[in-house]
N, CA, C and O atoms as a DFTB+ gen file, in Angstrom:
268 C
 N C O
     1  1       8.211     169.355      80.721
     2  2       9.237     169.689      81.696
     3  2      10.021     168.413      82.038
     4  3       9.362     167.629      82.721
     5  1      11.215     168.027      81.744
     6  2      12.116     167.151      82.013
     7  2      11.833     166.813      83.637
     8  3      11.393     167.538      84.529
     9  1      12.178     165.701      83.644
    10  2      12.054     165.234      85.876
    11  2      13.671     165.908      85.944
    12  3      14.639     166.056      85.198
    13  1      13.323     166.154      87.131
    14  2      14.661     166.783      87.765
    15  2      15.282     165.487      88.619
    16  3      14.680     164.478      88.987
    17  1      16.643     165.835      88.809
    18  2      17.492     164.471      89.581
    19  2      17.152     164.822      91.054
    20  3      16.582     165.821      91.492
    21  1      17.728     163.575      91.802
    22  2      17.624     163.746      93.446
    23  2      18.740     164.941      93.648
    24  3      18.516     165.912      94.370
    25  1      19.850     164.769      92.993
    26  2      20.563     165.944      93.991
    27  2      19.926     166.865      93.606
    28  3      19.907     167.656      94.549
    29  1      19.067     167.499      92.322
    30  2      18.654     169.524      92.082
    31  2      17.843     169.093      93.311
    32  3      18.223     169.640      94.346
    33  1      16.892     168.306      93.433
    34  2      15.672     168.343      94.174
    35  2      16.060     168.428      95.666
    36  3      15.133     168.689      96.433
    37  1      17.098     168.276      96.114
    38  2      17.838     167.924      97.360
    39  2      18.567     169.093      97.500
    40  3      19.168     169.127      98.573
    41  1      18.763     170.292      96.627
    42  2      19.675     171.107      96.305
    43  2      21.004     171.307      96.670
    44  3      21.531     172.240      97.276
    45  1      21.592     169.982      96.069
    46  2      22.980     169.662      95.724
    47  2      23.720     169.520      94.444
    48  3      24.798     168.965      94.233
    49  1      22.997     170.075      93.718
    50  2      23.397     169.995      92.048
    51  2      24.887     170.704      91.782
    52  3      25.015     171.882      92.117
    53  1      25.745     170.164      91.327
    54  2      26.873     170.607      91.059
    55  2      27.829     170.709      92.376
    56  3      28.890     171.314      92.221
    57  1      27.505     170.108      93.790
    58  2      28.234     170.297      95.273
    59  2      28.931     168.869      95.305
    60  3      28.608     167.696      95.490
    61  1      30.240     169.733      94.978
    62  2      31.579     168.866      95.453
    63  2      31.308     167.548      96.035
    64  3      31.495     166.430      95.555
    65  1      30.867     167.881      97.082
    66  2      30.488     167.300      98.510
    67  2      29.757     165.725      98.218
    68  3      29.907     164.721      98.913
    69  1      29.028     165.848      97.118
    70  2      28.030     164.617      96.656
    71  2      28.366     163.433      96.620
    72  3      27.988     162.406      97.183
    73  1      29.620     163.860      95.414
    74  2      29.937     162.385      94.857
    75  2      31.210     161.802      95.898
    76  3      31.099     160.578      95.960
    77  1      32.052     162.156      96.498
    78  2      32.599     161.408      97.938
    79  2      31.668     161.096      98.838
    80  3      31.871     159.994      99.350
    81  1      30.721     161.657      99.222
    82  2      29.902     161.490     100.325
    83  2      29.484     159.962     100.317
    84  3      29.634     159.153     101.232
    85  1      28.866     159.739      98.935
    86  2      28.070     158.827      97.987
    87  2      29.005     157.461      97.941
    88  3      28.718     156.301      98.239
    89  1      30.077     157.971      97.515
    90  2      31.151     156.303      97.255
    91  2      32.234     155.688      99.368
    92  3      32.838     154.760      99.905
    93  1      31.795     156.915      99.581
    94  2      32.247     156.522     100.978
    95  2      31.008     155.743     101.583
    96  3      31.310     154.767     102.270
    97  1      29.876     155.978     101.459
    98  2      28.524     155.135     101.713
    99  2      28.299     153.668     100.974
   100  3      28.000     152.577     101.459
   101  1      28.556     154.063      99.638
   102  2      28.924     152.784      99.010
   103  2      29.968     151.443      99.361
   104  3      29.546     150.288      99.287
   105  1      31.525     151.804      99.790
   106  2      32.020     151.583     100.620
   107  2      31.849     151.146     101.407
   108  3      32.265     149.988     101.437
   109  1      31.220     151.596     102.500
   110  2      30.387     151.114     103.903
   111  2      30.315     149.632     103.894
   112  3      30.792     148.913     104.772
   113  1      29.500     149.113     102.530
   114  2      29.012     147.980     102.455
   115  2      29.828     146.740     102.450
   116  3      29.746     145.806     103.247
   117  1      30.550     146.854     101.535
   118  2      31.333     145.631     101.617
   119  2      32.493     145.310     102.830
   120  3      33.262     144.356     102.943
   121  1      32.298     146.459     103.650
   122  2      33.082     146.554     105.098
   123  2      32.312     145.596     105.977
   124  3      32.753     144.733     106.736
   125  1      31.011     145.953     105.696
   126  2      30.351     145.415     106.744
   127  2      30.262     143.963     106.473
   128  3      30.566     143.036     107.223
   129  1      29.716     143.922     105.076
   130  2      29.473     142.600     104.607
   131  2      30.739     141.594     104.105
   132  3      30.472     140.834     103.174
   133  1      32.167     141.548     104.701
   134  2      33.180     141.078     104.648
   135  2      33.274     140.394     105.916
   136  3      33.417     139.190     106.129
   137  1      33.125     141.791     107.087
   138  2      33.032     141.475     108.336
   139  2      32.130     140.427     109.118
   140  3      32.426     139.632     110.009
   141  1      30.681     140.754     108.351
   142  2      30.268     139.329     108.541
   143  2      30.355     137.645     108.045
   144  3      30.306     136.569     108.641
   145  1      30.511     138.068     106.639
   146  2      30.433     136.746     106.226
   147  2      32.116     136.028     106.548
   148  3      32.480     134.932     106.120
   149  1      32.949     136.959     107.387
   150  2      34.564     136.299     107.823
   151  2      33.952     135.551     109.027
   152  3      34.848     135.013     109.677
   153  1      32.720     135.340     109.539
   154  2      32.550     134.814     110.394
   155  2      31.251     133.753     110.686
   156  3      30.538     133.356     111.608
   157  1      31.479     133.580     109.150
   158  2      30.359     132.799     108.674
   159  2      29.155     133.055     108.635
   160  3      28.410     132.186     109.088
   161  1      28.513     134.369     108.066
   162  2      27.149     134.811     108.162
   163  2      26.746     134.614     109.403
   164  3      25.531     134.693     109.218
   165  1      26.934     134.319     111.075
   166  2      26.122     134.164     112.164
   167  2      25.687     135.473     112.528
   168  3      26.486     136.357     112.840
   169  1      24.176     135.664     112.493
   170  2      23.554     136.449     112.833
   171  2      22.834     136.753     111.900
   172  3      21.831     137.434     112.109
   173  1      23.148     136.348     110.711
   174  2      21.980     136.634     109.319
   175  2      22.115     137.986     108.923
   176  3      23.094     138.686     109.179
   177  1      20.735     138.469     108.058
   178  2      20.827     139.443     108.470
   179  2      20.235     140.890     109.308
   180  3      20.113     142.113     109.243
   181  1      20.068     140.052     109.867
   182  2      19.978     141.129     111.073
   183  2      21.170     141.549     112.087
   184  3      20.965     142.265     113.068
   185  1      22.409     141.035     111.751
   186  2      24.101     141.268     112.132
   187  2      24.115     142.139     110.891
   188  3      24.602     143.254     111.080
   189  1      23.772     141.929     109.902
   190  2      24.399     142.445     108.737
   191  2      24.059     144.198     108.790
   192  3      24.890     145.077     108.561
   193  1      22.574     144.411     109.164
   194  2      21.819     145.107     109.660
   195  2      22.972     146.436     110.610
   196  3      23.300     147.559     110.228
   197  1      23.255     145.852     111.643
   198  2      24.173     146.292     112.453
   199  2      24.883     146.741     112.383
   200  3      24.968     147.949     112.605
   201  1      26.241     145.635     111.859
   202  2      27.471     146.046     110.901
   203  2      27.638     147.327     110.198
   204  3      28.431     148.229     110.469
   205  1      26.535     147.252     109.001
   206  2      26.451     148.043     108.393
   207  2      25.799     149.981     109.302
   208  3      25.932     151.118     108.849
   209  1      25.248     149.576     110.429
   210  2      24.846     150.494     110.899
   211  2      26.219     151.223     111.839
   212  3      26.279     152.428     112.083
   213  1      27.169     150.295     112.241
   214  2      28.390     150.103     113.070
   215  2      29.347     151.078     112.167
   216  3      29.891     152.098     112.589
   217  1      29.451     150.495     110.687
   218  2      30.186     151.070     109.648
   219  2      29.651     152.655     109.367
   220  3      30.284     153.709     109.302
   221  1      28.370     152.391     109.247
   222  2      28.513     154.287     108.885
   223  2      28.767     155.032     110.033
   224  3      29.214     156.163     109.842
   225  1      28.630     154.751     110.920
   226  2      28.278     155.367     112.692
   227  2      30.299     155.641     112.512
   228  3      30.677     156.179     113.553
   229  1      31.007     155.504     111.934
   230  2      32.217     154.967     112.157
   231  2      33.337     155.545     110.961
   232  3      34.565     155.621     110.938
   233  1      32.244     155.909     109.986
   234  2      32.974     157.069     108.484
   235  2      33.245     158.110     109.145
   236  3      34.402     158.451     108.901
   237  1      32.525     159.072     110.173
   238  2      33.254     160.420     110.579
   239  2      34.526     160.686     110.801
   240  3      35.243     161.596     110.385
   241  1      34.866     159.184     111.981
   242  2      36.134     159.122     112.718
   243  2      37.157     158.803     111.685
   244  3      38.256     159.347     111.788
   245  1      36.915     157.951     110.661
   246  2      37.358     157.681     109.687
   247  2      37.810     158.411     108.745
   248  3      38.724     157.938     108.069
   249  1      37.372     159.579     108.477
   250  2      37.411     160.492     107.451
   251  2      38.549     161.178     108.295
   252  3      39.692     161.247     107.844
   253  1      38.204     161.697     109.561
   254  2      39.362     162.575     110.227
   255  2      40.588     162.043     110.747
   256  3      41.426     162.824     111.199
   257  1      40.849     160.470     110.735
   258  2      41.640     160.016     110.776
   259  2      42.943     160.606     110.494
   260  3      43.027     161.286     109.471
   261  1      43.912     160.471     111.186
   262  2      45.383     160.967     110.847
   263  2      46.348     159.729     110.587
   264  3      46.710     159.090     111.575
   265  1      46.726     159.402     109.504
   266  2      47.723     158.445     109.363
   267  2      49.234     158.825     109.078
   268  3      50.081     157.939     108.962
């Protein structure tokens, strides 16, 4: 029996929804980690930690954004 992927097992196989979800999370990162190191890594990472927790907390509003 072949291993099955995380999305069948997650039952998201073939849902739209996945692969944006996924690169907007991906994303996340170098937001955060720009934001810190523009300020010279202070806080290590445990700022980085944050940031990054700041950044996803912060994709909803983002997504519904009206420009």
């Amino acid at each position: 029996m072949p291993p099955s992927s995380g999305s069948a097992r997650a039952g998201l196989a073939g849902d739209v929804r996945l692969r944006p979800a996924v690169e907007i999370m991906i994303a996340a990162w170098p937001c955060a980690a720009l934001t810190c190191t523009g300020t010279g890594g202070v806080g290590g990472r445990e700022r980085l930690g944050r940031l990054l927790d700041e950044t996803f907390a912060a994709v909803p509003g983002g997504i519904n954004l009206a420009i």
